[in-house]
C-alpha positions as CSV (number, residue, x, y, z in Angstrom):
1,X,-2.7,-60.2,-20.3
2,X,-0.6,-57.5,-21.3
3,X,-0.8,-54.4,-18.4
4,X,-1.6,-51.0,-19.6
5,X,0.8,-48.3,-18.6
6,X,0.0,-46.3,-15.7
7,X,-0.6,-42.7,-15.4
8,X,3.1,-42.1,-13.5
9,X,4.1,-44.3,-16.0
10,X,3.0,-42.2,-18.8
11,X,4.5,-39.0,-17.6
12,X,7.9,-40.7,-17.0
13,X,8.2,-41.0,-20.6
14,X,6.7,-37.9,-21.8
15,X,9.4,-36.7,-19.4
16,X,12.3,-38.7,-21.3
17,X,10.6,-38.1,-24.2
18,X,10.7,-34.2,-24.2
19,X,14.4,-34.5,-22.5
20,X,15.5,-36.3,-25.9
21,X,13.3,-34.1,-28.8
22,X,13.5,-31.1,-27.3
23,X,16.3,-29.7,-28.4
24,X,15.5,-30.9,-31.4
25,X,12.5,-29.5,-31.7
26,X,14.4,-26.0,-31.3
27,X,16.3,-26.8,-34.3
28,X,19.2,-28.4,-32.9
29,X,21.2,-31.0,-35.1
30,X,24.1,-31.6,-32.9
31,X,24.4,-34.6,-30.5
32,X,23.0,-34.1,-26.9
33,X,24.1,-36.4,-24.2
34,X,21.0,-37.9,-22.3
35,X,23.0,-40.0,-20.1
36,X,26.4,-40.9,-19.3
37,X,28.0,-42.2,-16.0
38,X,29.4,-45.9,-14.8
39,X,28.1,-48.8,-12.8
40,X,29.8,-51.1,-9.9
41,X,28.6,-54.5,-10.2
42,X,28.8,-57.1,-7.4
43,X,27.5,-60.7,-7.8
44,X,26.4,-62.9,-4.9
45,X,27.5,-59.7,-3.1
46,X,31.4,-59.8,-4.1
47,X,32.8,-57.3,-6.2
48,X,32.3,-58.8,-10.2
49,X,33.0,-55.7,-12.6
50,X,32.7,-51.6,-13.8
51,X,30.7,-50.5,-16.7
52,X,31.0,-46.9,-18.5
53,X,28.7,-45.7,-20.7
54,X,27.2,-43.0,-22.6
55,X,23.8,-42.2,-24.2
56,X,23.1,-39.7,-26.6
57,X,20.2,-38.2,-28.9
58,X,21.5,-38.0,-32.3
59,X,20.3,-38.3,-35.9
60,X,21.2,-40.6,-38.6
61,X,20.1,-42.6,-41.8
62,X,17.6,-44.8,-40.8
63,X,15.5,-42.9,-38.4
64,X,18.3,-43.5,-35.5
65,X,17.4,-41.7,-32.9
66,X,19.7,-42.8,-29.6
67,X,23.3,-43.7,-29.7
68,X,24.3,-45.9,-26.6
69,X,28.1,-46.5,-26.2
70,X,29.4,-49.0,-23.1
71,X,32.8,-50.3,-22.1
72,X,32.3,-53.4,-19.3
73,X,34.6,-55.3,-17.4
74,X,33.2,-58.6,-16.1
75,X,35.9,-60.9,-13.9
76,X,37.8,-61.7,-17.1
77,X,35.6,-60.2,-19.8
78,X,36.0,-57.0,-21.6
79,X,32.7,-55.8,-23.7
80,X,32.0,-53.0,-26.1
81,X,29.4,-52.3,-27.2
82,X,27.5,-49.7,-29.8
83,X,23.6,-49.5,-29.8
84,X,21.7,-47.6,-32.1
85,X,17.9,-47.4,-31.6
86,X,14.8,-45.2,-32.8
87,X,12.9,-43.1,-30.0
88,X,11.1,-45.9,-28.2
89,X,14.3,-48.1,-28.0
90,X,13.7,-50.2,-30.9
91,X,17.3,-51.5,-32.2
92,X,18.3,-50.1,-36.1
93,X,22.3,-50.8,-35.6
94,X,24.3,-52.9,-33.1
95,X,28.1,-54.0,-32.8
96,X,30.0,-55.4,-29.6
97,X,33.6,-57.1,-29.1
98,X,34.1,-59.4,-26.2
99,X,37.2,-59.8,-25.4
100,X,39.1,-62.3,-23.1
101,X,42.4,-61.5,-22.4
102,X,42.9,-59.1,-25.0
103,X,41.8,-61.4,-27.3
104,X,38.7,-60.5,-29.5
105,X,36.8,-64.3,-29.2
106,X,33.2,-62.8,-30.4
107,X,32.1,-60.2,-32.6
108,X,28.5,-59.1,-32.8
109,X,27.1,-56.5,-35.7
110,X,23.2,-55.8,-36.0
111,X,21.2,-54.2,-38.5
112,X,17.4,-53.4,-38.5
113,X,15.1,-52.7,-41.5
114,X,11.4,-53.1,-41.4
115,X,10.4,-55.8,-39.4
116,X,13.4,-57.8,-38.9
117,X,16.7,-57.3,-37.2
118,X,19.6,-59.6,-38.4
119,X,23.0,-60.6,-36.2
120,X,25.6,-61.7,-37.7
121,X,27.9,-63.3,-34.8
122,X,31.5,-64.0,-35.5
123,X,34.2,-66.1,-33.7
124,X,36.7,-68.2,-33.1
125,X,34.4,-71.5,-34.8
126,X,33.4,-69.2,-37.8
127,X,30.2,-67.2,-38.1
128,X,26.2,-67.4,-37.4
129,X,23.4,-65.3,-38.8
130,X,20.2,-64.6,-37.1
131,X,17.3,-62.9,-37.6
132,X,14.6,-61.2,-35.0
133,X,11.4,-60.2,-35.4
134,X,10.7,-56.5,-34.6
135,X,7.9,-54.6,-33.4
136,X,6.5,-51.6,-30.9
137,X,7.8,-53.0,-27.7
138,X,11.0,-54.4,-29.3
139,X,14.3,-54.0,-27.5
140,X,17.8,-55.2,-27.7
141,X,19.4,-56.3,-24.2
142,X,22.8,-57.8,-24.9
143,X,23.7,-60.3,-21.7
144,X,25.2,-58.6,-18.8
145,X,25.4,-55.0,-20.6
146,X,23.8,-52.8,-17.7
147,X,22.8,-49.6,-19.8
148,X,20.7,-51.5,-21.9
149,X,18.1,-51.2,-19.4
150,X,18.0,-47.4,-20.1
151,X,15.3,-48.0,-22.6
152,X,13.0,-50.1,-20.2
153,X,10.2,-47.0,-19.6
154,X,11.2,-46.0,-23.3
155,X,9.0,-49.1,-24.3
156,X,5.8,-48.7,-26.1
157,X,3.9,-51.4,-24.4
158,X,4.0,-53.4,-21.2
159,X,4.8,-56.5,-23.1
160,X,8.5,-56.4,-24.3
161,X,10.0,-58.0,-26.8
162,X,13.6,-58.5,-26.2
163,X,16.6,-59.5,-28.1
164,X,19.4,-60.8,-26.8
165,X,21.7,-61.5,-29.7
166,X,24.8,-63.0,-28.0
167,X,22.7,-66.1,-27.2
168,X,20.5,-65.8,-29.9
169,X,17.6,-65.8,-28.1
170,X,14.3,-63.5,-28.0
171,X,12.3,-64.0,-25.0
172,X,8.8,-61.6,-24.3
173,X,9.1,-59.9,-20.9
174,X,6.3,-58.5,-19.2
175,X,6.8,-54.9,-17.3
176,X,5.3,-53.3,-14.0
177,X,5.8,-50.4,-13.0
178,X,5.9,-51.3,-9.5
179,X,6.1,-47.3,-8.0
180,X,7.8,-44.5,-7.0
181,X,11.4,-45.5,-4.2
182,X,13.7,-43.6,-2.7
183,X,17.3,-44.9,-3.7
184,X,21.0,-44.3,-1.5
185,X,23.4,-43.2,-4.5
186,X,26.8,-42.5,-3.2
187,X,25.0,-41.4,-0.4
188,X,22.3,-39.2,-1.4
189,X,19.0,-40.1,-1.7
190,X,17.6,-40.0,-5.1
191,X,13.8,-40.5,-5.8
192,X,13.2,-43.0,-8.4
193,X,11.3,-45.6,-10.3
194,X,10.7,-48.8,-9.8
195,X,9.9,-51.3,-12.7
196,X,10.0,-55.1,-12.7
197,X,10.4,-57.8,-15.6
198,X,9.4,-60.9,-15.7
199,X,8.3,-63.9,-18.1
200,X,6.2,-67.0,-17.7
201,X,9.6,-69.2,-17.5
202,X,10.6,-67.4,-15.0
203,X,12.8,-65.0,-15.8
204,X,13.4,-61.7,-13.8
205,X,15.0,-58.4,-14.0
206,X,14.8,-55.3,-11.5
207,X,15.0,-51.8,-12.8
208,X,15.1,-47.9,-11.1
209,X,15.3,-44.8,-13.0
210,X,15.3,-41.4,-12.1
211,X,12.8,-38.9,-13.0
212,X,14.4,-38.2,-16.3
213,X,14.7,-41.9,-17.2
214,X,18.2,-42.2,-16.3
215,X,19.3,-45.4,-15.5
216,X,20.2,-45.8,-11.8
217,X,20.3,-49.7,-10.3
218,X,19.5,-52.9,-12.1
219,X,19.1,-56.3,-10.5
220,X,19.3,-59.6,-12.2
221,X,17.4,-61.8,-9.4
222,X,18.9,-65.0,-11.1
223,X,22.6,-64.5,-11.8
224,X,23.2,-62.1,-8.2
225,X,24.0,-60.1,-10.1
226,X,23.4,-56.1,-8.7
227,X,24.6,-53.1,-10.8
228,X,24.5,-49.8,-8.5
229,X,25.8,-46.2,-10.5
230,X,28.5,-44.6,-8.7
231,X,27.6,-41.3,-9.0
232,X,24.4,-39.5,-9.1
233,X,23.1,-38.1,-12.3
234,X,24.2,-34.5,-13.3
């Protein structure tokens, strides 16, 4: 049964909403950054990596709405990563590099057009195309790329339909907004929300945004894996 979004929940994205149209609907053309700021990442509770990353509102052909840049280190993984999405986080454009000592072994580049998004996947072995169906509710989380998460409360419905092209797997993930917390970020307390994944095979993720929808802490139950932002947002 797919949960229908709560009032709080509601406002939240009204809130990220009018944060990213706003200024366009003054007339603005230009990029305006939405969020930007970097993650520590500890796994099993031992330091595991950094991520970097940026998120602006921007337009472009295709009804692109969000721009989301990253740079990640992961023990001995390197990952960019460019996501281009409309305003509720559905994915129209996608490219990533991992890298492993220097060394690009896997290249990812997405494309969207109506109802399907298609990955082509490039390595070492040759390539691999894919295709994924999209629809309200559809996101694109690439493995352990933190600010994917960003566009959790974006999400038109509770059920989620996520993409996660360097496995090549789509999986549906249910969302609850589990409340309001109060967060420790670099030692201020920052009042957030709470929001929790899950599917019917079991698979969990843990996410807290601000009151502006900026990404502050994500938790991947599974993998230990805990990604805390260094900084609180400006």
């Amino acid at each position: 049964m797919v949960s229908r979004p709560t009032c709080s929940t509601v406002v939240l994205r009204a809130a990220v909403m009018a944060a990213v149209l706003g200024p366009a609907a003054a007339g603005a053309q230009a990029s305006a950054v939405i969020d930007e700021g970097s993650f520590t990442i500890t796994q099993q509770g031992s330091p595991y990596g950094r991520e970097s990353f940026r998120i602006v509102r921007t337009a472009a052909p295709g009804g692109q709405v969000f721009r989301a840049t990253g740079q990640g280190a992961l023990g001995d993984n390197r990952v960019t990563s460019i996501l281009g999405t409309d305003s509720t986080g559905v994915p129209v454009s996608y490219s990533s590099d991992l890298l492993l000592n220097g060394r690009v072994v896997q290249r990812l580049q997405g494309r969207g057009r109506p109802g399907r998004f298609s990955v082509l996947s490039s390595t070492t072995a040759g390539e691999a195309a894919r295709e994924y169906v999209l629809n309200a509710g559809a996101l694109l989380i690439d493995g352990d790329v933190i600010h994917h998460y960003f566009f959790v409360p974006l999400a038109a419905h509770g059920l989620l339909s996520v993409i996660a092209p360097r496995s090549g797997q789509q999986i549906s993930l249910q969302v609850t907004d589990v409340g309001p917390e109060s967060l420790d970020i670099a030692g201020r307390a920052i009042d957030s929300r709470h929001f929790s994944l899950s599917s019917s095979g079991g698979v969990r993720r843990e996410v807290w945004v601000d009151g502006q929808g900026r990404l502050l802490k994500v938790v991947v139950p599974d993998r230990g894996l805990v990604a805390v932002r260094d900084d609180p947002p400006r």
